[in-house]
N, C-alpha and C positions, 0 to 999 in steps of 0.2 A: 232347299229345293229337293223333292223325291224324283228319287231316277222309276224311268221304267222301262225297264232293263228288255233287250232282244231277244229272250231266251225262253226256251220250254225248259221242265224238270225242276226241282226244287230252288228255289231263290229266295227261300225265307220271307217273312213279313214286313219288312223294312221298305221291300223295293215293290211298285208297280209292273206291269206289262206292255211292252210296245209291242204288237203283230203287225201280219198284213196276210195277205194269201200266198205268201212266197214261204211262212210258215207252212208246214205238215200236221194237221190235228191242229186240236186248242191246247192251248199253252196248260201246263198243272196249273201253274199258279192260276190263272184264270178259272180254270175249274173249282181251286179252292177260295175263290174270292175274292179276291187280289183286285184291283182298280186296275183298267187298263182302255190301254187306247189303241187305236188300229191307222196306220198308215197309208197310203196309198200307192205306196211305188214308183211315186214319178220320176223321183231320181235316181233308184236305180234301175228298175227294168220299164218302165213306162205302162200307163196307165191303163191297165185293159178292163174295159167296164160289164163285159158277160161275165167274164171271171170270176173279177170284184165284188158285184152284185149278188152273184150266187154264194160264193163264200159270205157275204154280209148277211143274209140268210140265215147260214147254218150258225151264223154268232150270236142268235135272237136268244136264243139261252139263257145267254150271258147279258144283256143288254144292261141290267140294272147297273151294272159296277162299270159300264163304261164309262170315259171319261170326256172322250172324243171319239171325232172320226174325223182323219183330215180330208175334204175334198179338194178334190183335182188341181193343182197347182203347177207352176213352172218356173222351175228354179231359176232365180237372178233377173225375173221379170213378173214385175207386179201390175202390169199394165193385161199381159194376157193371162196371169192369173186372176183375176181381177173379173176375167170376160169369160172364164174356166167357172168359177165362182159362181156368179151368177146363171151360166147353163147347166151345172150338175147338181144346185144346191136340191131343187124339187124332190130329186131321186135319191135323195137319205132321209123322206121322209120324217119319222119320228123319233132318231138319233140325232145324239147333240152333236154338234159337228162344231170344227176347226177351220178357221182360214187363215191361212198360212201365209206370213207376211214377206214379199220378197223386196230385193231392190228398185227401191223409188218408189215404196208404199210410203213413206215420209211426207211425199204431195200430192198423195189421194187419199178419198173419204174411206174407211173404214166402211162394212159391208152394216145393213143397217140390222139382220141378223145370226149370229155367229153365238157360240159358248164360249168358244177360247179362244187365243190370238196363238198359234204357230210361228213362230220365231224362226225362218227358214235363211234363205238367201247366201249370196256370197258370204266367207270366211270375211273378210274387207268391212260388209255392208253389218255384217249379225256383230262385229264388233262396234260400230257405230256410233254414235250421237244419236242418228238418223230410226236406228233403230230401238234405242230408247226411249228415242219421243214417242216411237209407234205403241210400246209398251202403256206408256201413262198414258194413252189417248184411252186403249182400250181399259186399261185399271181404271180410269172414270167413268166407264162404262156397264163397270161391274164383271168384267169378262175374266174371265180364267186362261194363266198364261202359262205358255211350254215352250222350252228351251230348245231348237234341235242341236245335234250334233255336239254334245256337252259330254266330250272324251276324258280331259285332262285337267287336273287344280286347276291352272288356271284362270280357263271360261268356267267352271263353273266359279268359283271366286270373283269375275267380275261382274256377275247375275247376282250372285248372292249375296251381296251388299245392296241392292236395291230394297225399296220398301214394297213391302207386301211380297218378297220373293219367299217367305218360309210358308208360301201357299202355290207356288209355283211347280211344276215338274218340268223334266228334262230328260233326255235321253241320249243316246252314245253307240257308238259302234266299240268300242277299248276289247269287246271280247275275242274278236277276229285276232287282236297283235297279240294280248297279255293274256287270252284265258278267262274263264267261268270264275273260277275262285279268288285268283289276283286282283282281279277286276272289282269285283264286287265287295271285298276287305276295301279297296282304294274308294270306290264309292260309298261305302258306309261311310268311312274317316271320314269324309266331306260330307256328309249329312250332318254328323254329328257335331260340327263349329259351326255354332252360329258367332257372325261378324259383331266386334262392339258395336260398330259404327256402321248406319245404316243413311241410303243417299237417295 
């Protein structure tokens, strides 16, 4: 799985970009090419769509190396993300966009158009079965999948043994506790083992 990493200033080529407008400027790496995808903020400052939308704007630059764009979601409920989903999807136009799977997407349909599957929800629910199965519904689908909140060996260890996961990305907050540089030596390591044994 490639991380992509919360950060502006040098990150090397290894890693990806996650923004959102709660970033300052565009990230370097973005500027220099770098694959990145842009968030929404629902979870942590809530969703502001003048904002948003102007900042998406000033991202059209960059648009080619985007990877996503998550829309509008609501953590730990996939019933009004679900209804999020289909009210915001019109207004990201001709970005590829995300929908970000929360608890008790397990027993609903899948959105009929998305690029990626966002891997969101409870701690509890993203460790899952439940959320698994959401994984392979959308992998038959052809969809492109990202991990959130993939801090620690760990979760990323129990993503990365799945099939089709060394085309996955993932992302992390780790820089907030550990720092830029610890952070990111520990996330390369994990890039760099791929699993014998794949499930």
């Amino acid at each position: 799985m490639k991380f992509l990493v919360p950060l502006g200033g040098d990150i090397g080529d290894s890693f990806g970009v996650l923004t959102s407008p709660a970033h300052k400027g565009v990230a370097r790496g973005i500027i220099d090419g770098l694959p990145w995808a842009a968030d929404n903020n629902a979870f942590t400052q809530g969703f502001e769509p003048v904002n948003y939308f102007s900042w998406l704007r000033n991202m059209e630059p960059y648009r080619d190396m985007c990877l996503f764009v998550v829309v509008p979601d609501v953590v730990g409920d996939a019933i009004q993300t679900g209804a999020n989903y289909r009210h915001w999807l019109r207004y990201f136009e001709s970005w590829p966009v995300a929908f970000a799977a929360q608890d008790g997407q397990e027993y609903l349909p899948l959105p009929q158009y998305f690029d990626a599957l966002f891997i969101g929800g409870s701690t509890q629910w993203k460790e899952s079965q439940a959320a698994i199965s959401v994984i392979r519904r959308a992998q038959k689908m052809g969809k492109a999948i990202h991990i959130g909140r993939v801090n620690w060996g760990r979760r990323y260890k129990m993503f990365n043994i799945l099939k089709g996961s060394e085309s996955f990305t993932c992302d992390g907050t780790r820089t907030r506790f550990e720092g830029k540089s610890k952070t990111l030596r520990a996330w390369g390591g994990y890039e760099a083992q791929r699993p014998l044994i794949t499930i």
